[in-house]
N, C-alpha and C positions, 0 to 999 in steps of 0.2 A: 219815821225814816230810819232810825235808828236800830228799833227792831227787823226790819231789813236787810239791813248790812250783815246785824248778827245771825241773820239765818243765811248769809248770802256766806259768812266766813264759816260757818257751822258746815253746810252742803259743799266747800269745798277741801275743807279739812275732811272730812267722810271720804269723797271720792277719790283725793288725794291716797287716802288710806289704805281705801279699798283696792285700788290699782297696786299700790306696796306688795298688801297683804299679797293678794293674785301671784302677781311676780315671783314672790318666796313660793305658793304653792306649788305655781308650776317648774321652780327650781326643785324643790322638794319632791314633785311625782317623777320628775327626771332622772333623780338619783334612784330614787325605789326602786323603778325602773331598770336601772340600767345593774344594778344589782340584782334585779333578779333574772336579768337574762344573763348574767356571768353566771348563775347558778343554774340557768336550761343547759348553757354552753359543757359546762361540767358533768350534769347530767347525764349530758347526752353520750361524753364521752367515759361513763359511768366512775369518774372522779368522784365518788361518795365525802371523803374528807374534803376535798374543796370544796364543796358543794356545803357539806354543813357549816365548812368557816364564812363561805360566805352567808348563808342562812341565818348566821348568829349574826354578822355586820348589819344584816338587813334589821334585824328584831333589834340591835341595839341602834343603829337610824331612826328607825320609827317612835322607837323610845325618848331618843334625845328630839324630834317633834312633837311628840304626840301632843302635847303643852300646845301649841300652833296650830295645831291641827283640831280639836276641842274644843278650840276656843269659842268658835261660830258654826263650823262644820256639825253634819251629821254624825253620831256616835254609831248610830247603828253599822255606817261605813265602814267606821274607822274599827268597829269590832270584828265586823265581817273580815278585815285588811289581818288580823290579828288572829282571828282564829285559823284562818289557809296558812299562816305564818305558821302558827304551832304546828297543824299537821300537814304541811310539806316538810317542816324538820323532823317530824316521827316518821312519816312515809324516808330520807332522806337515811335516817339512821337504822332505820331496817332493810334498808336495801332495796327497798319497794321502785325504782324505776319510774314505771307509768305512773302511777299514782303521784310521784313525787312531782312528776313533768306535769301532769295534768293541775296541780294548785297550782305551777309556775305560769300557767297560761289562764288559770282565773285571777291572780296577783295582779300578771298584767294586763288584763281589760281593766283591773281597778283602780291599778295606776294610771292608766290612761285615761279611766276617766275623775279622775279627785280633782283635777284643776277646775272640770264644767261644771261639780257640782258647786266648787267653792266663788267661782270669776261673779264679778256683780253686773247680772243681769236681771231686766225686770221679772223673766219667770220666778228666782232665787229672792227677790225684796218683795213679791207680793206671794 
């Protein structure tokens, strides 16, 4: 009976956690997010200097998670999230426009979807 309980407190510290964890992620794609559409917004109005301040905001957010984000997540993502990061900042500092606009719109399909692949469902635990 005993070992029971201790699985029964074990499975609820887990999903406790897991639901935490979640929460931050999807406060975390929010942000990404929301930073990288200040950088379409500039873009578009070809503000190249705002554009790369915010660009560097966004690489250094990412940076101060990345720790959170590695921790259980897919790396392959999280590299993917980093290399469109690098070059929308070189596309951004050459002047490049479309190119620059067009990482801004794969950033954000991968912001928006980092919560589903991180949120605990049973696709993601088996």
């Amino acid at each position: 009976m005993k070992g029971v309980i201790i699985s029964i407190c074990i499975a609820a510290v887990i999903v406790a956690g897991s639901i935490a964890y979640t929460s931050h992620i999807e406060n975390v794609s929010d942000e990404l997010g929301e930073i990288s559409r200040q950088i379409t917004e500039r873009l578009e109005s070809e503000d190249y200097v705002g554009a790369a301040e915010k660009a560097a905001q966004l690489d250094e957010y990412l940076s101060k998670e990345r720790t959170v984000l590695a921790m259980t997540g897919n790396h392959e993502e999280l590299d993917k999230i980093e290399m469109n990061i690098s070059e929308m900042t070189e596309y951004i500092d050459g002047g490049q426009r479309t190119d620059a606009l067009s990482r801004c719109k794969v950033l954000n399909f991968l912001f928006e979807h980092l919560p589903k692949n991180y949120e605990m469902r049973w696709e993601n635990i088996l």
